[in-house]
C-alpha positions in Angstrom: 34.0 61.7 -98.4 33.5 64.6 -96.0 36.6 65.5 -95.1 40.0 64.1 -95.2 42.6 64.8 -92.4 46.7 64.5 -93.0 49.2 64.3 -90.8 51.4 66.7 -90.1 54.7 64.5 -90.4 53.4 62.7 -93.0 54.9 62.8 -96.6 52.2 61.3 -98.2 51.3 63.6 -100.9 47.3 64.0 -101.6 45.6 66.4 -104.2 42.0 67.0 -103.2 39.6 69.8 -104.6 35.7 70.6 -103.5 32.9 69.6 -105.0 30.9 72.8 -105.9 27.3 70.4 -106.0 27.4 69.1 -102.8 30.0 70.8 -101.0 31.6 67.6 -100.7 35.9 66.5 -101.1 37.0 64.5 -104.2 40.5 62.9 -104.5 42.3 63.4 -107.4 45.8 61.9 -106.7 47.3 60.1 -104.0 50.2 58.5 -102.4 49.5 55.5 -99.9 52.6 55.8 -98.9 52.9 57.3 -95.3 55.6 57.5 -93.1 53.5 58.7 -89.9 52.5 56.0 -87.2 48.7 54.8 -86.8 46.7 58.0 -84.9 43.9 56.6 -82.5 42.8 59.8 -81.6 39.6 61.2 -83.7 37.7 64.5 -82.8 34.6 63.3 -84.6 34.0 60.5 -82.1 32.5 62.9 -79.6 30.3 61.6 -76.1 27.0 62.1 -78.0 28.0 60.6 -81.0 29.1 57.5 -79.0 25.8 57.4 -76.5 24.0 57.7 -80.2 26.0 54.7 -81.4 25.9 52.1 -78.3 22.5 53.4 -77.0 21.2 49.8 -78.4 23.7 48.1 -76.5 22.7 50.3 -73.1 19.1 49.4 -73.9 19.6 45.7 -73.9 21.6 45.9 -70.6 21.9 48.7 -68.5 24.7 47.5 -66.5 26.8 47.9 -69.4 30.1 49.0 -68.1 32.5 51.9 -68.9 35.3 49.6 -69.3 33.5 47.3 -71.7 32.4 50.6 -73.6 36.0 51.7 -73.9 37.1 48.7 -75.2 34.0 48.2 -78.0 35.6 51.9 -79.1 38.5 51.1 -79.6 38.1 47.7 -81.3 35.2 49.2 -83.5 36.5 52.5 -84.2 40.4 52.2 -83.7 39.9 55.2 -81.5 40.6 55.4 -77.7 38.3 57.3 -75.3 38.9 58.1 -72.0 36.7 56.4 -68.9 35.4 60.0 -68.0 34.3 60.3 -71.9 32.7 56.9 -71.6 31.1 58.0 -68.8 29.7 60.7 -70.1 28.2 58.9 -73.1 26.5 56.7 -70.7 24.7 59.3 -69.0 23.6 60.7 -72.0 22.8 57.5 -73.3 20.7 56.4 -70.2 18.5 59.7 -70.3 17.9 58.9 -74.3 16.5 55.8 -72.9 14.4 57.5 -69.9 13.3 59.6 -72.4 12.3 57.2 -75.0 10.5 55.0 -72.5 8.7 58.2 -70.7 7.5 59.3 -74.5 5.8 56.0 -74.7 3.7 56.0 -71.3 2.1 59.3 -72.8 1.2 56.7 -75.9 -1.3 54.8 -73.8 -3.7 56.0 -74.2 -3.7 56.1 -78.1 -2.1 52.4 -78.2 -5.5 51.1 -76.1 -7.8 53.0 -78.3 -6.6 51.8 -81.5 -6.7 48.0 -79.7 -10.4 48.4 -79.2 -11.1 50.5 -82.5 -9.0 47.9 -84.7 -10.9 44.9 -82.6 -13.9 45.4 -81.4 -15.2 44.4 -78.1 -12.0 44.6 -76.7 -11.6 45.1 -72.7 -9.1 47.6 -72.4 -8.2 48.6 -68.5 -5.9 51.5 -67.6 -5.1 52.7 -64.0 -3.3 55.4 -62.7 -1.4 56.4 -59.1 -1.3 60.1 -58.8 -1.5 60.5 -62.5 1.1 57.9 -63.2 1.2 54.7 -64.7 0.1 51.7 -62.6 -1.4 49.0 -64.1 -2.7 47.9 -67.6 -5.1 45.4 -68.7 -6.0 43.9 -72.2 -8.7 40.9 -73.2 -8.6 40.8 -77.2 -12.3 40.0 -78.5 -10.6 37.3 -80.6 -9.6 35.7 -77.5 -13.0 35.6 -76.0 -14.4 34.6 -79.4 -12.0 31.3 -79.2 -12.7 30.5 -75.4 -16.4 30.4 -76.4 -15.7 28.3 -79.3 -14.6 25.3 -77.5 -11.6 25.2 -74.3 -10.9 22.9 -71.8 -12.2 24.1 -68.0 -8.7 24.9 -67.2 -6.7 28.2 -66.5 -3.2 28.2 -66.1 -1.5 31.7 -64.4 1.9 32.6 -65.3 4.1 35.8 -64.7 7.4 37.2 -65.3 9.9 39.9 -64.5 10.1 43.0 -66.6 13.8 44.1 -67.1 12.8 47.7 -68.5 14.1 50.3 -67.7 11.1 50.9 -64.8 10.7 47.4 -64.3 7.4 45.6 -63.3 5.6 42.3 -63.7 3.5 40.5 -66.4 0.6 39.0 -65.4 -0.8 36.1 -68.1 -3.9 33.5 -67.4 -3.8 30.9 -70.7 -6.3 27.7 -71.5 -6.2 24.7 -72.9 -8.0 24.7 -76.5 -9.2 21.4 -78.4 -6.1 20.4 -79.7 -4.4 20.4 -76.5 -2.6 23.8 -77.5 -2.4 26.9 -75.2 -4.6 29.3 -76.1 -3.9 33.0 -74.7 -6.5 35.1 -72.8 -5.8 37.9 -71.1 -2.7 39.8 -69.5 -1.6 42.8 -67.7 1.3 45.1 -66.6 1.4 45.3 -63.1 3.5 47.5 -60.8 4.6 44.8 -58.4 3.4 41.0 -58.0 1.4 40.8 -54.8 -1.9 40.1 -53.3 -3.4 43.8 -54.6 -1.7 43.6 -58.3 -3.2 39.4 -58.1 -6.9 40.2 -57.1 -7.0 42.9 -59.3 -6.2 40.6 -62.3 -8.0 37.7 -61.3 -11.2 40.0 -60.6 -10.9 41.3 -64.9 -10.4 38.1 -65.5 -13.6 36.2 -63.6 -16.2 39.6 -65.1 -14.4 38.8 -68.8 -14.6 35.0 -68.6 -17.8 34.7 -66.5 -17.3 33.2 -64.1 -19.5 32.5 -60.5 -18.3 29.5 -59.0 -15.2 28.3 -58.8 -16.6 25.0 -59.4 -17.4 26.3 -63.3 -13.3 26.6 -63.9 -9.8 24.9 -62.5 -6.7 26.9 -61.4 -3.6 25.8 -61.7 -0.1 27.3 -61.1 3.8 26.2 -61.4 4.5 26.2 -57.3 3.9 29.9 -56.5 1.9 30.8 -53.5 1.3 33.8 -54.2 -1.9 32.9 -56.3 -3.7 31.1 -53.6 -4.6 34.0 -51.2 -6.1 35.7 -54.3 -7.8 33.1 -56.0 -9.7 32.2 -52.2 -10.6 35.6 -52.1 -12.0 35.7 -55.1 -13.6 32.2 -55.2 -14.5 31.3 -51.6 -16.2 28.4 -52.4 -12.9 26.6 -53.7 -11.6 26.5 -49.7 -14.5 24.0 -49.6 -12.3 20.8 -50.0 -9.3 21.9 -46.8 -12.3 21.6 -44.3 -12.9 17.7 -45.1 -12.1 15.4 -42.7 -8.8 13.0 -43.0 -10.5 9.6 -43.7 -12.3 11.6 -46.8 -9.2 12.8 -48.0 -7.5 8.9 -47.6 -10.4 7.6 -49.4 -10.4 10.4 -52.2 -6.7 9.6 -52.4 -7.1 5.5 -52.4 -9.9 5.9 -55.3 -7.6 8.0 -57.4 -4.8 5.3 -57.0 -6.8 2.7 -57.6 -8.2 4.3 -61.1 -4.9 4.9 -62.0 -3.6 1.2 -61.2 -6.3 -0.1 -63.7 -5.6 2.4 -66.0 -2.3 1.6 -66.3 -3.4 -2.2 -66.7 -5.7 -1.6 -69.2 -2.8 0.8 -71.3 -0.3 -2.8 -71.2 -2.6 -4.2 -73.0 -2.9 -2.0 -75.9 -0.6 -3.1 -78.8 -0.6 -1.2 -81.2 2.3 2.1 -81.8 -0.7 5.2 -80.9 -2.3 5.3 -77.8 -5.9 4.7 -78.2 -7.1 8.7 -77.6 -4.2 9.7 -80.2 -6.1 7.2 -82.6 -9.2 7.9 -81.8 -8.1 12.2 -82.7 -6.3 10.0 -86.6 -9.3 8.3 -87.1 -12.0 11.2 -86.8 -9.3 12.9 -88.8 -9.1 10.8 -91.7 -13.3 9.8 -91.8 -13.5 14.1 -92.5 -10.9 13.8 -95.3 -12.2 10.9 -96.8 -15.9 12.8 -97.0 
């Protein structure tokens, strides 16, 4: 125990004496018998000890209010804080955050060298705006070792919303592997999702995967527009298909329908609990066990 603190009006009677080794209070005798009422009030619980003690709680939202910081105080601690103390923890709080994140931008450099140096062949891309961070790029040599190995012609492009502290975008571009699992490529850290940020990515993404014709690859998307400008760009020969006329496009559609109504003929007539593909995958499966 540090340090032990009596009330004045209490009549508790305690015997304490210090520790010579470590400088530290023992309790020799006490009485737990005080006549003093609760005190909610603690010196120790200073604004930097409390921005110290919630900063994980500022990190993981930073719209964390003063009220709801007053009221984890006193339910944690039994201690009550003013608003202006609890407004001065979250200042100090939020620049231990800006600080923490700004020490890890100057890390970039070292984080993408020991990505290429612990696997090698890595494409590492790092660009700047007036010295500071803009965009980041990353293609693991494990991941290009697995597309050669055997994916479907397919890429599906994702991103998402970084809630950081300096916000930004993810950028992601995923294929389908032999046992119909996703298998990652490439992504990026962008500063903001638009044409630029897209063209930029897609470009990396065409030198590192090879790609001449969009006629080598498919493209697909969940519903966002924002891929299409880029992806014509980059792959003009893919606008190839808009400029046929309407009785093509009927006909293309008609053909489709009409595989699909013998398809799903063919499928009523299969009896068994698999589908034949899934049985087809079992039986492979269990000829190579059986070896």
């Amino acid at each position: 125990m540090d340090g032990i603190e009596v009330g004045e009006l209490c009549d508790s009677d305690n015997s304490r004496r210090l520790n010579p080794n470590d400088q530290t209070w023992q309790i020799r005798s006490s009485n737990p018998n005080h006549t003093y009422s609760k005190v909610y009030k603690n010196k120790n619980v200073t604004s930097a000890w409390i921005s110290e003690h919630y900063k994980e709680k500022f990190i993981d939202d930073l719209d964390y209010s003063l009220k709801s910081l007053q009221q984890d105080v006193k339910r944690d601690l039994c201690c009550i804080v003013s608003l202006t103390y609890c407004k001065r923890a979250k200042l100090r709080a939020l620049k231990l955050i800006e600080e923490a994140h700004k020490a890890q931008y100057e890390k970039i450099y070292e984080y993408l060298l020991d990505v290429r140096t612990q696997n090698k062949g890595t494409t590492t891309i790092y660009c700047l705006d007036n010295r500071l961070f803009q965009r980041m790029y990353v293609y693991l040599q494990t991941y290009k070792d697995g597309n050669r190995a055997g994916c479907r012609r397919i890429i599906a492009l994702n991103r998402c919303f970084l809630k950081g502290y300096y916000g930004g975008y993810l950028l992601a571009a995923v294929r389908i592997d032999a046992n119909n699992g996703i298998y990652h490529l490439a992504y990026a850290v962008v500063e903001s999702e638009n044409q630029a940020s897209w063209l930029w990515f897609l470009e990396l993404l065409a030198i590192g995967l090879e790609i001449v014709s969009s006629y080598q690859i498919s493209f697909i998307f969940d519903k966002q527009k924002q891929f299409a400008n880029p992806l014509c760009c980059l792959l003009v020969d893919d606008t190839g298909s808009k400029r046929e006329t309407y009785l093509t496009m009927m006909e293309t559609v008609r053909t489709k329908i009409m595989l699909l109504i013998v398809k799903k003929k063919e499928a009523n007539k299969w009896k068994e609990t698999l589908c034949p593909k899934i049985r087809k995958k079992l039986d492979v499966n269990i000829k190579n066990l059986l070896r």
